[in-house]
C-alpha positions as CSV (number, residue, x, y, z in Angstrom):
1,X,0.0,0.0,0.0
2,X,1.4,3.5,-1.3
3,X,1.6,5.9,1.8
4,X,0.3,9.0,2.0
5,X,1.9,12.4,0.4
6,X,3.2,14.8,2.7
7,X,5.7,17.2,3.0
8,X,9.3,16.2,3.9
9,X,10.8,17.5,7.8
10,X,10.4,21.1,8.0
11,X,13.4,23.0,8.9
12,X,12.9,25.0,11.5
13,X,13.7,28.5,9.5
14,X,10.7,26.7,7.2
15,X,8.7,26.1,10.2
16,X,8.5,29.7,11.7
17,X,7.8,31.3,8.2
18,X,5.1,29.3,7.9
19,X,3.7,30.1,11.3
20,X,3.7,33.4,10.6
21,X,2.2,32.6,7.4
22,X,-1.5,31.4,8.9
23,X,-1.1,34.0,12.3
24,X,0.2,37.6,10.9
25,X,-2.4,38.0,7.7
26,X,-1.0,38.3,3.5
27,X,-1.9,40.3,0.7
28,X,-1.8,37.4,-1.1
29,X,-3.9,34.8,-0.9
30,X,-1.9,32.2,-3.2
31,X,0.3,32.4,-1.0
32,X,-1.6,31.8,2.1
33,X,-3.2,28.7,0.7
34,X,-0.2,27.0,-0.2
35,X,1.3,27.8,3.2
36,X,-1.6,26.4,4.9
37,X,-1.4,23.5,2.7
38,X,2.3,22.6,3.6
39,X,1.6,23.6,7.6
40,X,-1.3,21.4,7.6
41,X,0.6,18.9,5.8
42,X,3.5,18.7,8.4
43,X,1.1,18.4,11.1
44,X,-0.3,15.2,9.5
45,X,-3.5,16.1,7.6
46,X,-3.9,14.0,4.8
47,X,-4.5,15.6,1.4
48,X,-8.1,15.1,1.5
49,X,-8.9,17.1,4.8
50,X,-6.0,19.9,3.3
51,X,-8.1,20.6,-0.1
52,X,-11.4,20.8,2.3
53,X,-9.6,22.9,4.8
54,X,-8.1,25.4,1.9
55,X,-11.1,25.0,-0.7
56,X,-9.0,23.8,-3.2
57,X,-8.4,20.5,-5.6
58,X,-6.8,17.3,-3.8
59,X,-4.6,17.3,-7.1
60,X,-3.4,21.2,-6.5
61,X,-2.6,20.1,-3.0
62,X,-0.2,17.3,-4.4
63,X,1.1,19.5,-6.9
64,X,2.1,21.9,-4.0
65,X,3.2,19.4,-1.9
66,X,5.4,17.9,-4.0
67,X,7.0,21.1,-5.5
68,X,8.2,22.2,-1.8
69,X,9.3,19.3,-0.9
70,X,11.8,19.8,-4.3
71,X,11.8,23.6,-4.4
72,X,11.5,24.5,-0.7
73,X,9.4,27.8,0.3
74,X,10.1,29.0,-3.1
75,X,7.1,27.2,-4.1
76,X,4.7,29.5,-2.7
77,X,5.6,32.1,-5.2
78,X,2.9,32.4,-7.8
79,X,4.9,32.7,-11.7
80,X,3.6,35.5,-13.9
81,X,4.2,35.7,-17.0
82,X,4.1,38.1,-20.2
83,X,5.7,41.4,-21.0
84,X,8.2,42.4,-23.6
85,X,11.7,40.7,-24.3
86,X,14.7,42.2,-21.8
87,X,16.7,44.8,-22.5
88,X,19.4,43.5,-19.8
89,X,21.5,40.7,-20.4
90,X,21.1,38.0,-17.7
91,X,24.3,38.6,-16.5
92,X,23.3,42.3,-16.7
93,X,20.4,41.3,-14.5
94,X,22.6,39.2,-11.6
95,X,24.7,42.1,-11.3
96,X,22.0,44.4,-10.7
97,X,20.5,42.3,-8.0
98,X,24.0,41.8,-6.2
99,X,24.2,45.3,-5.9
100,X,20.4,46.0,-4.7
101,X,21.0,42.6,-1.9
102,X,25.0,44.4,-0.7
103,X,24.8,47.2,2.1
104,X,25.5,50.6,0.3
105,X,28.7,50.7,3.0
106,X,30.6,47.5,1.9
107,X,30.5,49.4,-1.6
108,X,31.6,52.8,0.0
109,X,28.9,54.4,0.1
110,X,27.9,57.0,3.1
111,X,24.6,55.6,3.5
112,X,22.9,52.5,5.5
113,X,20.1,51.1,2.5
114,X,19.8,51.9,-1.2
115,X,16.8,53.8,-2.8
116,X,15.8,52.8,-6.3
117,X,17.3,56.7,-7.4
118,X,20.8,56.0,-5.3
119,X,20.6,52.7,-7.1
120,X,20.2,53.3,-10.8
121,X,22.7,55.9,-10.1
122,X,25.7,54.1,-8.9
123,X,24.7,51.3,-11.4
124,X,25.0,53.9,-13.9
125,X,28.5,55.8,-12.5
126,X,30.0,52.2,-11.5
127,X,33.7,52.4,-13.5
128,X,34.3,49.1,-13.1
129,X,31.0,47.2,-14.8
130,X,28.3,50.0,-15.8
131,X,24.8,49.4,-15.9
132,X,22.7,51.8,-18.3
133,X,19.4,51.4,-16.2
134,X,16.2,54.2,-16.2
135,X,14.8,54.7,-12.9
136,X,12.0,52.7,-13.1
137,X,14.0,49.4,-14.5
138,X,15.3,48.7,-11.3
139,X,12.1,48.7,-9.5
140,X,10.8,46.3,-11.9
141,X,13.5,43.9,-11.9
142,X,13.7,43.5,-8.3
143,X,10.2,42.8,-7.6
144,X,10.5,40.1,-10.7
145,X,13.5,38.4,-8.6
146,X,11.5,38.5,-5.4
147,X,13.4,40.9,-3.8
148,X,11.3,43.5,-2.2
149,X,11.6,46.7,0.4
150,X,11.6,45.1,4.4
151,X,12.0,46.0,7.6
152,X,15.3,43.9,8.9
153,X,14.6,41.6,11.7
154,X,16.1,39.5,14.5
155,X,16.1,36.0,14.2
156,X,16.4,33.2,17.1
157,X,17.9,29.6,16.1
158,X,16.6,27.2,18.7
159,X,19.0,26.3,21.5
160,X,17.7,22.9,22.2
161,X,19.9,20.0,22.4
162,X,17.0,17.5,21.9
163,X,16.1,19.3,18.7
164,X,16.0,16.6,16.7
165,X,14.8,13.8,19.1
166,X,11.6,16.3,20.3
167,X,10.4,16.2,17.0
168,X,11.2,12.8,16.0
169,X,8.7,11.4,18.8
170,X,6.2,14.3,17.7
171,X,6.2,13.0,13.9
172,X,5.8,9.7,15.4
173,X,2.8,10.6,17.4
174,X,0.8,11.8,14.3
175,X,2.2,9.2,12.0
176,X,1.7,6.4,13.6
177,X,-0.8,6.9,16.6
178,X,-3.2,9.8,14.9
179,X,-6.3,8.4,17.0
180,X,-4.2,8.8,20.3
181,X,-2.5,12.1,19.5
182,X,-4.4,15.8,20.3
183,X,-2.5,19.3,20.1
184,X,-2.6,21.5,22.7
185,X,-1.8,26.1,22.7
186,X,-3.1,29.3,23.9
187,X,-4.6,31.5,21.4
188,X,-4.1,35.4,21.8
189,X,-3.5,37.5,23.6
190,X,-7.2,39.1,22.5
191,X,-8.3,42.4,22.8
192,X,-11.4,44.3,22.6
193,X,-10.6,46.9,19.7
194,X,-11.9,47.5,16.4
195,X,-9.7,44.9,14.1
196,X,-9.5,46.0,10.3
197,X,-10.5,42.5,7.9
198,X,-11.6,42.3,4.2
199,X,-15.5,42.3,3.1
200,X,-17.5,42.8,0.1
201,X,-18.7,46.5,-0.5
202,X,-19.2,48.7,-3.3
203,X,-15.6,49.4,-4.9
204,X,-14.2,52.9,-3.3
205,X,-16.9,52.7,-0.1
206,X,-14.8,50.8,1.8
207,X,-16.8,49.4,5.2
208,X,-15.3,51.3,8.5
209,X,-14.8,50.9,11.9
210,X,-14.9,53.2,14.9
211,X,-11.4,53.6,16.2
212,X,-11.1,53.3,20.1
213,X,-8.0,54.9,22.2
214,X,-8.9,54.0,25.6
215,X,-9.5,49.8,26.5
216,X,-10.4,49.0,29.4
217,X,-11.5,45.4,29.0
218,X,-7.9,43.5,29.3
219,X,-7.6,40.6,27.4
220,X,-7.9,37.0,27.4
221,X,-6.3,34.0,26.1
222,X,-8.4,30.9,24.0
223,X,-6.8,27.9,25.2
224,X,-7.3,25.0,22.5
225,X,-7.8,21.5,22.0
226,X,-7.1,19.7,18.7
227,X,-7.9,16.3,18.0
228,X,-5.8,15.3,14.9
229,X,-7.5,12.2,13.7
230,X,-11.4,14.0,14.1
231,X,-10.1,17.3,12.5
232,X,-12.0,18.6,15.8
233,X,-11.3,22.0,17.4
234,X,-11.9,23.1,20.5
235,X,-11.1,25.5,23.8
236,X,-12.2,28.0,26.6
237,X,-11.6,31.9,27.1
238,X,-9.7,32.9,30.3
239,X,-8.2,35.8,31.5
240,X,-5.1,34.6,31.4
241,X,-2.3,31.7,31.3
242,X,-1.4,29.3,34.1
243,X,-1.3,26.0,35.5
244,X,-4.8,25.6,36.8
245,X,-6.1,26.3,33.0
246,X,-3.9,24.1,31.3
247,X,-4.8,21.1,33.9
248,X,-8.4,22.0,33.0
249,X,-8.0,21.7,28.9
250,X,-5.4,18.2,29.3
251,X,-8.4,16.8,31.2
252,X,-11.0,17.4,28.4
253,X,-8.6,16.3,26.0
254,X,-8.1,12.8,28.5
255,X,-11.4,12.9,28.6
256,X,-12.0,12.9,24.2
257,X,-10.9,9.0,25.1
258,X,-12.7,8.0,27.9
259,X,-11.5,4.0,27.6
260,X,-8.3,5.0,29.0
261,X,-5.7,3.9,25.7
262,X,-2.6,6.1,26.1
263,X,-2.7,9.4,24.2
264,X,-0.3,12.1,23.0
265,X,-0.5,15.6,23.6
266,X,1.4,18.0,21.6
267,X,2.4,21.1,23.7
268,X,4.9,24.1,24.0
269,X,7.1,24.9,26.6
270,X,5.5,27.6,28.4
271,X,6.3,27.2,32.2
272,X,2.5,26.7,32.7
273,X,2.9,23.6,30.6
274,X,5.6,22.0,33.0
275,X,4.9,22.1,36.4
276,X,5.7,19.3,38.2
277,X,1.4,18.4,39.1
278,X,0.8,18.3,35.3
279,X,3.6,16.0,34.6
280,X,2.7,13.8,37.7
281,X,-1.1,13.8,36.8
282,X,0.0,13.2,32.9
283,X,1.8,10.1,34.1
284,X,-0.3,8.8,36.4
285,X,-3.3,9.1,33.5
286,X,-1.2,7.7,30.6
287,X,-0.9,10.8,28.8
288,X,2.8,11.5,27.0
289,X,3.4,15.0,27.3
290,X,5.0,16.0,23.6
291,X,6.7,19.5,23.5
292,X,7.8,21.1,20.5
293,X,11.6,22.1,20.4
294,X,12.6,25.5,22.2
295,X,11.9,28.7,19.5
296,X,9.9,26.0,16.9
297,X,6.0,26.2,18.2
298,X,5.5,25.8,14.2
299,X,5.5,22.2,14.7
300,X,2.3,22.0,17.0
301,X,-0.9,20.9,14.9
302,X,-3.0,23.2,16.2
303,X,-1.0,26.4,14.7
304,X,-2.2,25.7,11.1
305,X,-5.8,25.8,12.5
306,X,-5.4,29.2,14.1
307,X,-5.3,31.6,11.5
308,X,-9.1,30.7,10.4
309,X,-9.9,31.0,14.0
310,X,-8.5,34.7,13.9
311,X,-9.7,35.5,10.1
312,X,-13.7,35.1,10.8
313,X,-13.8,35.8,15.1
314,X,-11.4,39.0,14.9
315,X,-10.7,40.2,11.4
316,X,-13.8,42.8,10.7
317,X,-15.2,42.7,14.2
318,X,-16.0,45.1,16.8
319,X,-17.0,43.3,19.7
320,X,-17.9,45.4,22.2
321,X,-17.2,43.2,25.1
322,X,-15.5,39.9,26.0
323,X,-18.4,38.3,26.4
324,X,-19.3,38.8,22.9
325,X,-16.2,38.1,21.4
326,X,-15.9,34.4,23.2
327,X,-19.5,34.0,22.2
328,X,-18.6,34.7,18.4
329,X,-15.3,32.6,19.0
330,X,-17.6,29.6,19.9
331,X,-20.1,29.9,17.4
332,X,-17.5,29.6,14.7
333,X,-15.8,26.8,16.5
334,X,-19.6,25.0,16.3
335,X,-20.1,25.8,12.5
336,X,-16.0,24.3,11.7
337,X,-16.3,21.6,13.5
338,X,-20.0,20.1,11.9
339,X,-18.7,21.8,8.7
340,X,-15.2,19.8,8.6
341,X,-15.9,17.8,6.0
342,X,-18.2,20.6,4.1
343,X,-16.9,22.3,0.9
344,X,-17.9,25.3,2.3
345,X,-15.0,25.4,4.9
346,X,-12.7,28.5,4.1
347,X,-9.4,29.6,4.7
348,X,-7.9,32.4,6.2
349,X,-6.1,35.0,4.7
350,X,-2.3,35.3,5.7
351,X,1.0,37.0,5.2
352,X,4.1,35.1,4.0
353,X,7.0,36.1,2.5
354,X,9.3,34.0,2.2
355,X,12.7,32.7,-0.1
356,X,14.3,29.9,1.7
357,X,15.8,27.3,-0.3
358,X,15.3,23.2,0.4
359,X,17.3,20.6,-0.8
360,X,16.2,17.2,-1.5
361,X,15.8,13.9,0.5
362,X,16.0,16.1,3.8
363,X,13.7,16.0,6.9
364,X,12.2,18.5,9.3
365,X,14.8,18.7,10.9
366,X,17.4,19.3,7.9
367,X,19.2,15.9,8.4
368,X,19.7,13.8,5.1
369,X,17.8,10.1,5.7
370,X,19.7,7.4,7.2
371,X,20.5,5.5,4.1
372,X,19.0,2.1,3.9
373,X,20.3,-0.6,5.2
């Protein structure tokens, strides 16, 4: 019997993008479904509950699948084509984009970051190799190479020595015991504001929202439960994180099989998640506690499910109260979970941006496969 297609091991640079993918939003929303696609792959949806989640062809989700697991993250890149033949040579066109991707100070320049003008003109007054480029060229040429204006940021490469071993025995807890295994996070922190979304209106009268300046309501935190082999979601609102909640949401999730078979959960490492009562009570009820890797929540379940959850309860909303707000959280909950297997489901909307390049026959965690025996 053929197994199942899914992606390879995410790396864990691969891992965060895509987390950030489903939770921070996108402008575009190819590449949002094909990030959701290759999330919910890694956390060991099969293809058929993938197209249902996304709205999309069981075949597209292969086709995605299999081109990231050749291509990497470049995959989510939609190609466009069209347009006149190039002026630039190809080499013409490399140079140009080693320039743009160098800091302006390595080349001697008095200046931090290049601007498309300080960039056509030293491409132009370069003695060594000049570049006869108009001001718009430039512009054009980068954004066709995927290299775009952004803010710099930090970046954290996960300390932990179990790396590798963490997620092996969370791959083997979806793989091989889906009907024992359940993911477990906290969802927010969430706020009662106006939160900007997408609708349908008349083009140029957008829909608006009152701004507010002064909230008084605090926030809360939806701690979820995720049951991979029912594709069932589910979770409570509190005021904030600690042990008491947690022990609360591990019991419903002990509770999801009541004849008392050992079960996985999937969890972080939040210092609410490993007290010394919960692992005591975990032990004592047969219930592996499975934490992701230090800096690599990406590899919980759960996180691929989230940015729906945020897309129709907080995107375009204006709850005016907690209460609300958890009672809107719950009635979508209600509607996704008997609407699982609908075509009807949709997905979110989400940001990713992303250029990281995969090599073949690698796993999540970037080491090549043990070579058969």
């Amino acid at each position: 019997m053929a197994l199942p297609i899914r992606v390879r091991r995410l790396t864990e640079q691969e891992g965060q993008k895509l987390q950030q993918t489903v939770r921070r939003g996108s402008t575009s929303s190819v590449r949002f479904r094909r990030a959701m696609m290759l999330l919910a792959s890694a956390g060991g949806s099969t293809v058929p509950v993938i197209a249902r989640l996304v709205q999309a062809d069981e075949d597209t989700v292969r086709d995605v699948i299999h081109r990231f697991n050749g291509i990497g993250l470049a995959c989510l890149n939609p190609q466009w084509a069209g347009g006149r033949p190039r002026l630039l040579s190809s080499d013409d066109e490399d140079f140009v984009i080693q320039t743009a991707t160098t800091r302006p100070t390595v080349l001697g320049k008095p200046f931090t970051r290049w601007s498309v003008r300080k960039l056509g003109d030293h491409l132009r007054r370069n003695t060594a190799r000049p570049v006869r480029i108009g001001r718009e060229a430039p512009r054009c040429l980068l954004a066709r190479r995927g290299i775009t204006f952004q803010r710099t940021k930090t970046w954290k490469e996960s300390p932990d020595p179990a790396f590798d071993a963490k997620l092996e025995r969370i791959e083997y807890a979806i793989n091989e015991r889906p009907d024992r295994t359940f993911a477990f996070d906290e969802f927010g922190p969430l706020g009662i504001r106006p939160t900007a979304g997408s609708c349908w209106q008349k083009q140029g009268s957008p829909d608006r929202l009152p701004a507010t300046y002064r909230r008084t309501h605090g926030i809360t935190y939806f701690h979820g439960c995720y049951s991979v082999s029912d594709d069932k979601l589910w979770g409570i609102n509190r005021r904030h994180k600690g042990i008491d909640h947690t022990w609360v949401a591990l019991r419903s999730i002990r509770a999801a099989r009541p004849d008392g078979a050992p079960i996985y959960v999937i969890l972080d490492n939040l210092s609410a998640h490993l007290n010394w009562k919960i692992r005591r009570w975990a032990t004592k009820n047969k219930v592996e506690l499975c934490f992701t890797p230090t800096y690599a929540s990406w590899a919980n379940p759960i996180e691929a499910h989230f940015g729906p959850l945020r897309q129709f309860t907080l995107a375009n909303s204006k709850h005016p109260n907690h209460t609300v707000q958890t009672r809107a959280l719950h009635a979508y909950l209600r509607w996704r979970n008997n609407n699982a297997r609908h075509p009807d489901v949709l997905a979110a909307q989400r940001r990713e941006r992303a250029r990281t390049r995969s090599e073949r026959g690698l796993r999540w965690g970037g080491r090549p496969l043990p070579a058969a025996a």
